[in-house]
Structures are given as structure tokens and as C-alpha cells.
HTML snippet that shows the backbone in 3Dmol.js (N, CA, C, O; Angstrom):
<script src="https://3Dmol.org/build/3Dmol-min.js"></script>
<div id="view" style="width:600px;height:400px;position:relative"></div>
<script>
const pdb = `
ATOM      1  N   UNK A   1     -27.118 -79.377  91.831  1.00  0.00           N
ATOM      2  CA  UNK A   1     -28.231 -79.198  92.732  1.00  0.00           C
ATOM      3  C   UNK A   1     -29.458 -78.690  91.972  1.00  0.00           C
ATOM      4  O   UNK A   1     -30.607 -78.899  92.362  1.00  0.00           O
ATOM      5  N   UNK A   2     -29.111 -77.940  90.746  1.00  0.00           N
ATOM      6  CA  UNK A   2     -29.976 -77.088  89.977  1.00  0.00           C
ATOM      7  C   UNK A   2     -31.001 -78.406  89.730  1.00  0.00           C
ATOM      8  O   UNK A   2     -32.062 -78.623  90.316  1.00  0.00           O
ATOM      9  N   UNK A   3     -30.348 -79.229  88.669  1.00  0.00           N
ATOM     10  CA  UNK A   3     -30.810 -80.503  88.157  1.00  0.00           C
ATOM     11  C   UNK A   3     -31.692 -81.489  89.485  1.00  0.00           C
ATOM     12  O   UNK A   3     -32.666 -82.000  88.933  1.00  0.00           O
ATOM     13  N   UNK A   4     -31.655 -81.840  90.802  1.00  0.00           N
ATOM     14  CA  UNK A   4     -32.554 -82.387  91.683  1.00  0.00           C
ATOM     15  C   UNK A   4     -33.781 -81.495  91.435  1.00  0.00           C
ATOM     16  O   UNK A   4     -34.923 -81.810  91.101  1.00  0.00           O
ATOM     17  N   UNK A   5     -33.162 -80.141  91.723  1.00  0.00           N
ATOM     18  CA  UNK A   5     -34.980 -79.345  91.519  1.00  0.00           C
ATOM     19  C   UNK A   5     -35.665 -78.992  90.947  1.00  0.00           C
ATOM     20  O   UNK A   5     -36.730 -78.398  91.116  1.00  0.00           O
ATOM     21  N   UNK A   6     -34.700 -79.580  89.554  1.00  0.00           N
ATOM     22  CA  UNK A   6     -35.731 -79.788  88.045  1.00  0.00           C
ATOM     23  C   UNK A   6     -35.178 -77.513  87.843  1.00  0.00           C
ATOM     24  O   UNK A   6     -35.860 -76.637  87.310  1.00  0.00           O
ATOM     25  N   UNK A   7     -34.279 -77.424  88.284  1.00  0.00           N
ATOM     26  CA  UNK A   7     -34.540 -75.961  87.805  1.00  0.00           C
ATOM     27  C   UNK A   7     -33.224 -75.752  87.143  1.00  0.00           C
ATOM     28  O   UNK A   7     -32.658 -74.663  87.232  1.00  0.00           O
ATOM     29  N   UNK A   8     -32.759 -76.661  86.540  1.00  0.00           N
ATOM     30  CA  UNK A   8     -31.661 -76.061  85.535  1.00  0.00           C
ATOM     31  C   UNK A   8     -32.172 -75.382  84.520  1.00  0.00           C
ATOM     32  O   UNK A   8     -31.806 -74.212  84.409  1.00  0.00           O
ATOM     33  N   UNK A   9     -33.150 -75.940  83.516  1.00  0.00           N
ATOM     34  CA  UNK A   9     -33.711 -75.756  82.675  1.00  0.00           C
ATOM     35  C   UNK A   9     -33.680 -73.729  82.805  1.00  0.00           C
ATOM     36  O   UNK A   9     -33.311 -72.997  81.887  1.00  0.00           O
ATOM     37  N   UNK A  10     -34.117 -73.307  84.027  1.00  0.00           N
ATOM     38  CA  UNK A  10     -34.190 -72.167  84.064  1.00  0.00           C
ATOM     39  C   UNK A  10     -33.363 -71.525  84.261  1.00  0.00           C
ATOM     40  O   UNK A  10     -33.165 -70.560  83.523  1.00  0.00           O
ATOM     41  N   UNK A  11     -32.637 -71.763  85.206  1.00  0.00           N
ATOM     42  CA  UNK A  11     -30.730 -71.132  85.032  1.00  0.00           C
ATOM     43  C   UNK A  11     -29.683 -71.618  84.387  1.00  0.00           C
ATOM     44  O   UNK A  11     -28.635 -71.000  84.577  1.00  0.00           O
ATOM     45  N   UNK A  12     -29.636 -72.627  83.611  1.00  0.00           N
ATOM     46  CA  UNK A  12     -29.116 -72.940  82.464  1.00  0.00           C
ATOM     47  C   UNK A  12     -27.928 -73.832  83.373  1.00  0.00           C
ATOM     48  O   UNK A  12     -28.095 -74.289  84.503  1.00  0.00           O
ATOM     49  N   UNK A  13     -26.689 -73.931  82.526  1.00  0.00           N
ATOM     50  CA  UNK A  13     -26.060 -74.951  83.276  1.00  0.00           C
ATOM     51  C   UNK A  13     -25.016 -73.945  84.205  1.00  0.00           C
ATOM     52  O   UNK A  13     -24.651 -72.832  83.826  1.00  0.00           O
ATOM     53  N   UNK A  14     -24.663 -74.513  85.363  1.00  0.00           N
ATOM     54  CA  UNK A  14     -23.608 -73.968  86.049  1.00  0.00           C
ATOM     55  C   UNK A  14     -22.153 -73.738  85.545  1.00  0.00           C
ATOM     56  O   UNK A  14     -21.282 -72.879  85.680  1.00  0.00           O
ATOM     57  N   UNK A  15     -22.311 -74.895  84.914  1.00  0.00           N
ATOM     58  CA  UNK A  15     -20.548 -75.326  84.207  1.00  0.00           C
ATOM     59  C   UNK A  15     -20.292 -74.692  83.453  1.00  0.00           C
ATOM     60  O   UNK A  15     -19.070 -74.719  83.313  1.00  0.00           O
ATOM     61  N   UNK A  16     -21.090 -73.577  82.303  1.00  0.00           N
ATOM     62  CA  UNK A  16     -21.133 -73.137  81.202  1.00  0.00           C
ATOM     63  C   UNK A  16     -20.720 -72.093  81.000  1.00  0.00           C
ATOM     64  O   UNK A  16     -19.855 -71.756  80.191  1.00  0.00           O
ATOM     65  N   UNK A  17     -21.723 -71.043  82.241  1.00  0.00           N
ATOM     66  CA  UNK A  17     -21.139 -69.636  82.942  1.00  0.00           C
ATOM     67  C   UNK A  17     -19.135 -69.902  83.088  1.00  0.00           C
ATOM     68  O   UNK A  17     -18.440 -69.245  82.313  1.00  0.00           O
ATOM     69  N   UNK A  18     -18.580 -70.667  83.890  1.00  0.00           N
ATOM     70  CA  UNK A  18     -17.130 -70.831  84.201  1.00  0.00           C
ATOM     71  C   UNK A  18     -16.455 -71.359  83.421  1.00  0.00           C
ATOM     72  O   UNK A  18     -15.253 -71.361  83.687  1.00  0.00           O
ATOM     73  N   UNK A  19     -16.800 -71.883  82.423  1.00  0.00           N
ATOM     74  CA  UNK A  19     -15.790 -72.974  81.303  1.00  0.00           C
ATOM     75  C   UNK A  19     -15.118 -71.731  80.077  1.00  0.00           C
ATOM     76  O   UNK A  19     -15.602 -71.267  79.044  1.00  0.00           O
ATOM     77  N   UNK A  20     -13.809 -71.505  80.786  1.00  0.00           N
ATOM     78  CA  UNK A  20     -12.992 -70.546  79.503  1.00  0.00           C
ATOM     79  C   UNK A  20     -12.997 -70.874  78.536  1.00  0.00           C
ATOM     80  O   UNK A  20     -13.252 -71.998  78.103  1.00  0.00           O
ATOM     81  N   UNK A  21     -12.609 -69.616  77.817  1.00  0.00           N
ATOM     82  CA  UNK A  21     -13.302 -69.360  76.123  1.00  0.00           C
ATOM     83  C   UNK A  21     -12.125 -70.408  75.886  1.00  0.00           C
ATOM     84  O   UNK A  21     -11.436 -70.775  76.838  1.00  0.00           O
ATOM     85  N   UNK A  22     -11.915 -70.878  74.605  1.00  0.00           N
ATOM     86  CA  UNK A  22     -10.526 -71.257  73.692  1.00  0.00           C
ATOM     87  C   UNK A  22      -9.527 -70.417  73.729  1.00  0.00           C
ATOM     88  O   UNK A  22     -10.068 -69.321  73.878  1.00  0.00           O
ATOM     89  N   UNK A  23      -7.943 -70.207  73.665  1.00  0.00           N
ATOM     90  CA  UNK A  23      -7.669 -69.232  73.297  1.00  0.00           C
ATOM     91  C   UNK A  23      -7.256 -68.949  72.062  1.00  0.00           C
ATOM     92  O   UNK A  23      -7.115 -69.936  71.341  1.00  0.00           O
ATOM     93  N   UNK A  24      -6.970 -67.700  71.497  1.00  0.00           N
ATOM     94  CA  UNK A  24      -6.915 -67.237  70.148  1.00  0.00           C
ATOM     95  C   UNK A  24      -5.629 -67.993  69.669  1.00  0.00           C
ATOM     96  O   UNK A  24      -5.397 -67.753  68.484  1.00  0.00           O
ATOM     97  N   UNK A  25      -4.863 -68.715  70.171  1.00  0.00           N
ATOM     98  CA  UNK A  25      -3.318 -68.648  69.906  1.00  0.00           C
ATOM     99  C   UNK A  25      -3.714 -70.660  68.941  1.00  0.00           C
ATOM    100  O   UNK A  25      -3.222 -70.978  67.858  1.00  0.00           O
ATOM    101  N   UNK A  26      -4.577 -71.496  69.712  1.00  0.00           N
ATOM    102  CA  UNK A  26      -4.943 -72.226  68.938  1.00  0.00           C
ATOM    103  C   UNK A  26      -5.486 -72.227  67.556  1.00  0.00           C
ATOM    104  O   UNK A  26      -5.610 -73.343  67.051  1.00  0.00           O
ATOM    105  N   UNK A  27      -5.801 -71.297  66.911  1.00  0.00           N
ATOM    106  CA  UNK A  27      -6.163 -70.837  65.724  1.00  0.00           C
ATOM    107  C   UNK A  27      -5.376 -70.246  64.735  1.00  0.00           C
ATOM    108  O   UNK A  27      -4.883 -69.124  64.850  1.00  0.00           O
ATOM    109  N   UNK A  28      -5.209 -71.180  63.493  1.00  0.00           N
ATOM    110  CA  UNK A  28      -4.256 -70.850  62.823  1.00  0.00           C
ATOM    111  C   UNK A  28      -4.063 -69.377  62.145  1.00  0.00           C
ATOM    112  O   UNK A  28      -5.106 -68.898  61.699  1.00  0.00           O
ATOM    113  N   UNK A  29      -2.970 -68.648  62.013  1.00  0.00           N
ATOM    114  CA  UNK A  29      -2.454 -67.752  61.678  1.00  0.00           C
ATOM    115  C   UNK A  29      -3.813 -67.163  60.124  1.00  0.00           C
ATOM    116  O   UNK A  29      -4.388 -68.020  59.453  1.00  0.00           O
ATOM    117  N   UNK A  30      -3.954 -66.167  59.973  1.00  0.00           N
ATOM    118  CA  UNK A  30      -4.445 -65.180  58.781  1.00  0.00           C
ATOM    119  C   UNK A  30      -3.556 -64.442  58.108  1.00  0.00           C
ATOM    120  O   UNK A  30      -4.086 -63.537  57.464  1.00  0.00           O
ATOM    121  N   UNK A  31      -2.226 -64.515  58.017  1.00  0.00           N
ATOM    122  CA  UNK A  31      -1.323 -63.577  57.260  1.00  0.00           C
ATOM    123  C   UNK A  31      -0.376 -64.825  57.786  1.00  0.00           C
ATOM    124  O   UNK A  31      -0.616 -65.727  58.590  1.00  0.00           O
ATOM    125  N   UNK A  32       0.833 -64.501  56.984  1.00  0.00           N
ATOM    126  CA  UNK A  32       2.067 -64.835  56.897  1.00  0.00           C
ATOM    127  C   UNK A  32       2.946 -64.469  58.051  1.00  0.00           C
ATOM    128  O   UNK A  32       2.392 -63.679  58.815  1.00  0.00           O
ATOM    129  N   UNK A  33       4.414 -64.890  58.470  1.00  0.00           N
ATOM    130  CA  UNK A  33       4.938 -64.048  59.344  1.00  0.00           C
ATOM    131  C   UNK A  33       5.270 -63.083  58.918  1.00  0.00           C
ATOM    132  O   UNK A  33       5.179 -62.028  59.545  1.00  0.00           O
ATOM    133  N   UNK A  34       5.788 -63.183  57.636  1.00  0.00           N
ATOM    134  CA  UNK A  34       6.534 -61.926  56.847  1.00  0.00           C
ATOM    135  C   UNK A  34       5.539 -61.109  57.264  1.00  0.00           C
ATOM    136  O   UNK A  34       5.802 -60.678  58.387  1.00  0.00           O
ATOM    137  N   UNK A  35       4.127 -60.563  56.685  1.00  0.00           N
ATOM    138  CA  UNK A  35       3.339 -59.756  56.997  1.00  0.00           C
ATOM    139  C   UNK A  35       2.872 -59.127  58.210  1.00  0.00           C
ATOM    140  O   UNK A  35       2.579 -57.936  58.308  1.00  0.00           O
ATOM    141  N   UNK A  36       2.808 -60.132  59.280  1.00  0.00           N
ATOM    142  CA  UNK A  36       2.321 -60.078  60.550  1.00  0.00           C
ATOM    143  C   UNK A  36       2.591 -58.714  61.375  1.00  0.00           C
ATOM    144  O   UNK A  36       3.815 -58.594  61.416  1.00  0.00           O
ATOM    145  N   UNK A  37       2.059 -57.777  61.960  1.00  0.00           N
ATOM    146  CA  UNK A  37       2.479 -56.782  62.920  1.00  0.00           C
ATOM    147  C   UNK A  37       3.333 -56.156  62.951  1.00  0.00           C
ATOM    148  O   UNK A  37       4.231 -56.041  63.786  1.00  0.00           O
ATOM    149  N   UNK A  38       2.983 -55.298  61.295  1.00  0.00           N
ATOM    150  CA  UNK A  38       4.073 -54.814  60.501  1.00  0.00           C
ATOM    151  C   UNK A  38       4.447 -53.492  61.525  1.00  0.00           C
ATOM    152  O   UNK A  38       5.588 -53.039  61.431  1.00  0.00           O
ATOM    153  N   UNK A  39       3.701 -53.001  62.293  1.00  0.00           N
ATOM    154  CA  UNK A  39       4.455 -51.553  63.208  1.00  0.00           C
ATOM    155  C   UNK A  39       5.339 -51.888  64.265  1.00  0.00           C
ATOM    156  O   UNK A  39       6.404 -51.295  64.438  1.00  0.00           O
ATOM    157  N   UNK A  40       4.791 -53.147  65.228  1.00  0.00           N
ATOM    158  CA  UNK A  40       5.599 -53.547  65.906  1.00  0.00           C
ATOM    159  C   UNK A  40       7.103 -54.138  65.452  1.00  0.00           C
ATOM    160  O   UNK A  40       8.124 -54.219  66.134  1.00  0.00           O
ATOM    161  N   UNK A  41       6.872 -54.524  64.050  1.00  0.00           N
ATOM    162  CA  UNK A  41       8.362 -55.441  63.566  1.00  0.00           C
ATOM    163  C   UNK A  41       8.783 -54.177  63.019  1.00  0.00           C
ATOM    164  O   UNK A  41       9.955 -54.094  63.387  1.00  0.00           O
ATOM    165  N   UNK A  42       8.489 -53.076  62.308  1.00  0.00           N
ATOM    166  CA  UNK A  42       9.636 -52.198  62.364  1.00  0.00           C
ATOM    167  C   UNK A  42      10.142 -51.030  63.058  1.00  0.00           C
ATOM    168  O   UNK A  42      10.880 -50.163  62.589  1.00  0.00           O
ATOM    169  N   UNK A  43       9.645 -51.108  64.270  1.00  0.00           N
ATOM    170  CA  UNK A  43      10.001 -50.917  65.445  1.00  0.00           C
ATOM    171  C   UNK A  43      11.167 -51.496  65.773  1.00  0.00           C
ATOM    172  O   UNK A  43      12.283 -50.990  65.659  1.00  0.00           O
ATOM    173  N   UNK A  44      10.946 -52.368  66.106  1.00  0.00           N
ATOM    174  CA  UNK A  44      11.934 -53.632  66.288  1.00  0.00           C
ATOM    175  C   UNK A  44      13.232 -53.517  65.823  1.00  0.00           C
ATOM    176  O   UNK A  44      14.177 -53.176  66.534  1.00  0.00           O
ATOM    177  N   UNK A  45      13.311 -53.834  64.477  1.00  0.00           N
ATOM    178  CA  UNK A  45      13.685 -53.799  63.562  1.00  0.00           C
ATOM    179  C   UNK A  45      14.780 -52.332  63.618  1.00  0.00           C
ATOM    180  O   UNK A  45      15.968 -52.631  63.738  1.00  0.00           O
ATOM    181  N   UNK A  46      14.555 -51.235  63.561  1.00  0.00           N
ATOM    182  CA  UNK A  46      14.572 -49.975  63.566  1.00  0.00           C
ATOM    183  C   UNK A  46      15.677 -49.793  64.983  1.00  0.00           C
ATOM    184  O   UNK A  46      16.610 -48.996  65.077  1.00  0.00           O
ATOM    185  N   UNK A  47      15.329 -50.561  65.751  1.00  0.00           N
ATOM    186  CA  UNK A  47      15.835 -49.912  67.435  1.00  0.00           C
ATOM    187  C   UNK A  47      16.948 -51.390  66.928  1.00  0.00           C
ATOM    188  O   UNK A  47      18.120 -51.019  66.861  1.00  0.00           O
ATOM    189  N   UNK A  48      16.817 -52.434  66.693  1.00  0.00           N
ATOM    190  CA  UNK A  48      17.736 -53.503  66.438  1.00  0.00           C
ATOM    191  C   UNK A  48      18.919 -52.940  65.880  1.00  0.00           C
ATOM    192  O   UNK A  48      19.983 -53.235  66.425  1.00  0.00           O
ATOM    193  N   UNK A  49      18.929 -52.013  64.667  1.00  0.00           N
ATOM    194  CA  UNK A  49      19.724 -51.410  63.261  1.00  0.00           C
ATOM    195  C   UNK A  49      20.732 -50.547  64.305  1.00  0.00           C
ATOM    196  O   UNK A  49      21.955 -50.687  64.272  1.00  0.00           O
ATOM    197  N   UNK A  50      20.146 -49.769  65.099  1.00  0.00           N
ATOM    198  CA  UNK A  50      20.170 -48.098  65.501  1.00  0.00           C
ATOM    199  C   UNK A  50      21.040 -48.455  66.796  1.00  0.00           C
ATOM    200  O   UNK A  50      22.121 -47.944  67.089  1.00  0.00           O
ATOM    201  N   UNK A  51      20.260 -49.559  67.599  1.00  0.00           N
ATOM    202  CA  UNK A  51      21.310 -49.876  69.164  1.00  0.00           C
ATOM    203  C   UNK A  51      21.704 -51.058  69.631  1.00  0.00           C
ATOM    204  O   UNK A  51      22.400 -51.404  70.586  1.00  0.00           O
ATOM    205  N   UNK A  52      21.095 -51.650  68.730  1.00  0.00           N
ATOM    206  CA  UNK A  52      21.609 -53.558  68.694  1.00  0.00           C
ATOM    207  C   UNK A  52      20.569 -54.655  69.735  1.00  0.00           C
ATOM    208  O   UNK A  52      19.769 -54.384  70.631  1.00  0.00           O
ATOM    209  N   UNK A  53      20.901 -55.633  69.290  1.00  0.00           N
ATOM    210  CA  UNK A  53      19.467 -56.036  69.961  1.00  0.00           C
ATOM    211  C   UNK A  53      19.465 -55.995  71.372  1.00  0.00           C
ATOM    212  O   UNK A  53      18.389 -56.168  71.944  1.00  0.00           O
ATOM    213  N   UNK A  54      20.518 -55.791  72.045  1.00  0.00           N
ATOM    214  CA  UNK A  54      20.421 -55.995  73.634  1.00  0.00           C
ATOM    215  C   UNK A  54      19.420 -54.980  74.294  1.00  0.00           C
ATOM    216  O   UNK A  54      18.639 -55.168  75.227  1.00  0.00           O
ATOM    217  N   UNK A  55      19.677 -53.765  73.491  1.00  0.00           N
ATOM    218  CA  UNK A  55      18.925 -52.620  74.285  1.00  0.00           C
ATOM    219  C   UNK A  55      17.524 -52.529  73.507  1.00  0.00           C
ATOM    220  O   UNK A  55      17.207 -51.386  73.175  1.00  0.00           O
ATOM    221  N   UNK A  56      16.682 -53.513  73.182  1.00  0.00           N
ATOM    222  CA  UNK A  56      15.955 -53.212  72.481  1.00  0.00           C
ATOM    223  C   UNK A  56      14.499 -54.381  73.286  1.00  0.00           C
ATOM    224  O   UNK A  56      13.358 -54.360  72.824  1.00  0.00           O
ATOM    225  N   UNK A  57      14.781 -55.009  74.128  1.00  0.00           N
ATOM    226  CA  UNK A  57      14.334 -56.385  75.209  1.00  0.00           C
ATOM    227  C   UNK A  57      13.233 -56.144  74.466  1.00  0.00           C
ATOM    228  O   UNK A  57      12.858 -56.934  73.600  1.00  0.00           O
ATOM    229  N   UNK A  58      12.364 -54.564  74.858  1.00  0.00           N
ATOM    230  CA  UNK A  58      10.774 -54.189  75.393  1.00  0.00           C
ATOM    231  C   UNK A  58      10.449 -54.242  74.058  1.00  0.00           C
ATOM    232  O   UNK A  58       9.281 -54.614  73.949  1.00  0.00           O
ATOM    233  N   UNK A  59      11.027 -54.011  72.875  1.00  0.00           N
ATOM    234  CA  UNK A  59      10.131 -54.018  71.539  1.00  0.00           C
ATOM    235  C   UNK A  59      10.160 -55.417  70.767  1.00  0.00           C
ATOM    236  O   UNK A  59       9.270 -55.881  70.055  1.00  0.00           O
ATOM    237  N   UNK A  60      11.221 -55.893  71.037  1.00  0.00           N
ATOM    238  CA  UNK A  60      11.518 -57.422  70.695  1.00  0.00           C
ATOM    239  C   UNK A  60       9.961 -57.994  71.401  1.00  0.00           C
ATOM    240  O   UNK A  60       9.013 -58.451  70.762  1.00  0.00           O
ATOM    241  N   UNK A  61      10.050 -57.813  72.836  1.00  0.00           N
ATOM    242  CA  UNK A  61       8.292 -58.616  72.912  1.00  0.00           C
ATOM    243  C   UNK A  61       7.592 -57.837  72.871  1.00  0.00           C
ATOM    244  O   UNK A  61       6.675 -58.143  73.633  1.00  0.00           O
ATOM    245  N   UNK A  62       7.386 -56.788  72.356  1.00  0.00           N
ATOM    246  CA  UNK A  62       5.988 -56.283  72.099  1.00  0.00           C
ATOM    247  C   UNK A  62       5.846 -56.840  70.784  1.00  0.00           C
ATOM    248  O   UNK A  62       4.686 -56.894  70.376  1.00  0.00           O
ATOM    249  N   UNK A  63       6.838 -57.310  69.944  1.00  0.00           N
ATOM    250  CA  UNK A  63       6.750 -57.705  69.012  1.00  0.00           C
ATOM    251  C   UNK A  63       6.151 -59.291  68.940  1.00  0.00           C
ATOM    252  O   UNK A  63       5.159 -59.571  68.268  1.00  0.00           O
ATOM    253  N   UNK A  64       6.718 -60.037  69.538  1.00  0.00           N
ATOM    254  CA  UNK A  64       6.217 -61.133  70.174  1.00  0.00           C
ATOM    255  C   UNK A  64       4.917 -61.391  70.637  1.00  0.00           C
ATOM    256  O   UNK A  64       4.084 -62.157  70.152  1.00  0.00           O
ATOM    257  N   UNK A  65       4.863 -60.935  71.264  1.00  0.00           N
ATOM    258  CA  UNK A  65       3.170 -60.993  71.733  1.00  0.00           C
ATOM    259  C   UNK A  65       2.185 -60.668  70.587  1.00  0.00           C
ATOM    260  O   UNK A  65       1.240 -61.447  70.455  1.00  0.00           O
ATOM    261  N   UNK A  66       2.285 -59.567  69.697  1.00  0.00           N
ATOM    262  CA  UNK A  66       1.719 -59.318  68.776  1.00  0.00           C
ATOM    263  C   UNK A  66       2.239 -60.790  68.123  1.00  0.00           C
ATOM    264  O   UNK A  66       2.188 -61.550  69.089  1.00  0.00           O
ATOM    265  N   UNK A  67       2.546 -61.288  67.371  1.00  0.00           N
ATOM    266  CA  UNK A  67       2.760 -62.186  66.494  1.00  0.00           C
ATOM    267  C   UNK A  67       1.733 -63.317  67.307  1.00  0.00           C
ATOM    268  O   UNK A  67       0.882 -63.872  66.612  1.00  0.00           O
ATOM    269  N   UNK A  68       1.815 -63.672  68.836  1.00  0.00           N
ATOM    270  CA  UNK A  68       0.768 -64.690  69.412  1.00  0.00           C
ATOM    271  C   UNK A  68      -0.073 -64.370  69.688  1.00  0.00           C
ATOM    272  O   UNK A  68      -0.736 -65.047  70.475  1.00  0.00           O
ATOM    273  N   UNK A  69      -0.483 -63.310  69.269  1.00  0.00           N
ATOM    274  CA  UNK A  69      -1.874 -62.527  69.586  1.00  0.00           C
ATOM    275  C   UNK A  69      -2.552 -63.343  68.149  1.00  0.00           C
ATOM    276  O   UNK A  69      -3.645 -63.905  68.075  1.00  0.00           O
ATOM    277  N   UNK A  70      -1.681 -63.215  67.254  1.00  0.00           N
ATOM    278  CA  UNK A  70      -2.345 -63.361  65.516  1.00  0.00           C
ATOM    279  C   UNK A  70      -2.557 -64.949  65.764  1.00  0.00           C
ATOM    280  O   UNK A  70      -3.358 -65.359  64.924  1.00  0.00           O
ATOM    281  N   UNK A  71      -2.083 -66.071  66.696  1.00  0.00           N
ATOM    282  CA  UNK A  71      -2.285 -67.219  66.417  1.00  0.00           C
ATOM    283  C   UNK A  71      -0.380 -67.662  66.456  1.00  0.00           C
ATOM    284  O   UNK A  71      -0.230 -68.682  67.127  1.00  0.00           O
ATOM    285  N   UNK A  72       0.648 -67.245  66.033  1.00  0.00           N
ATOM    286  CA  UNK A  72       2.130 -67.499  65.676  1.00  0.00           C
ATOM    287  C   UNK A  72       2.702 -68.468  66.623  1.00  0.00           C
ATOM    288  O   UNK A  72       2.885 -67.921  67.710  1.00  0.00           O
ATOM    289  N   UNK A  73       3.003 -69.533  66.615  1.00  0.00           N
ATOM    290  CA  UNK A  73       3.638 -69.977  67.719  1.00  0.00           C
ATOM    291  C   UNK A  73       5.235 -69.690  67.670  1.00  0.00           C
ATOM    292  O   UNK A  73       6.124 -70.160  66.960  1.00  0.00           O
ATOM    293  N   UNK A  74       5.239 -68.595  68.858  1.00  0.00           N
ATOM    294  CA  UNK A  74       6.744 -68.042  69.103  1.00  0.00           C
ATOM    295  C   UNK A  74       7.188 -68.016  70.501  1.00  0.00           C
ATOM    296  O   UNK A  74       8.316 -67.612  70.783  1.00  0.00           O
TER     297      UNK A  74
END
`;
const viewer = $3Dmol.createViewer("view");
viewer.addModel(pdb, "pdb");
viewer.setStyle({}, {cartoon: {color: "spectrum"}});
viewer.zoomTo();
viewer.render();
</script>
């Protein structure tokens, strides 16, 4: 509608404001996995050793998420 009254130009486009960002997870990785979210993995890691992985769900994905936060597809 902007565009009939010649007034886009001044509020710019409608579509532009609403069109979501990319997300970060398309973008390839900056570190290695080995390296990746070294507090969360020995966390992990640590509660894995100590009570085995069953009781450990909540750090296993906090670990997770951190790794697809970096880009990781996991």
C-alpha cells in the first residue's frame, strides 16, 4: 500500500522490518569439536565419570546446545 502512495521510500520496506535474521547454526563452526565448550563438556564429562550417563540428561544438553550455538550440527 506504502508503494501506491509513493511513500515507501519513506518508511522503507514493510517486508524487511519482519524477515528473520539467518540463524547462527548455518554458519560454519570456528573451533574444532574437540575444542568447542570446553566448561560445558567437562561438566559433562565429570557427572558422566562420577554417575553415568543416565543421571546426567541436563548437562549432556547443556552441552549440546552449546556446541549448536557454535554452528555444530548435533
Amino acid at each position: 500500500m506504502l508503494e501506491r502512495l509513493g511513500l515507501s521510500s519513506l518508511f522503507g520496506s514493510a517486508t524487511a522490518a519482519t524477515e528473520p535474521e539467518k540463524p547462527a547454526a548455518t554458519e560454519k563452526p570456528k573451533c574444532k569439536a574437540c575444542c568447542a565448550c570446553p566448561v560445558t563438556k567437562k561438566a559433562r564429562d565429570e557427572c558422566v565419570i562420577e554417575k553415568g550417563e543416565s543421571e546426567c540428561g541436563d548437562l549432556i544438553e547443556a552441552h549440546k546446545k552449546c556446541m549448536r550455538d557454535l554452528g555444530f550440527k548435533i
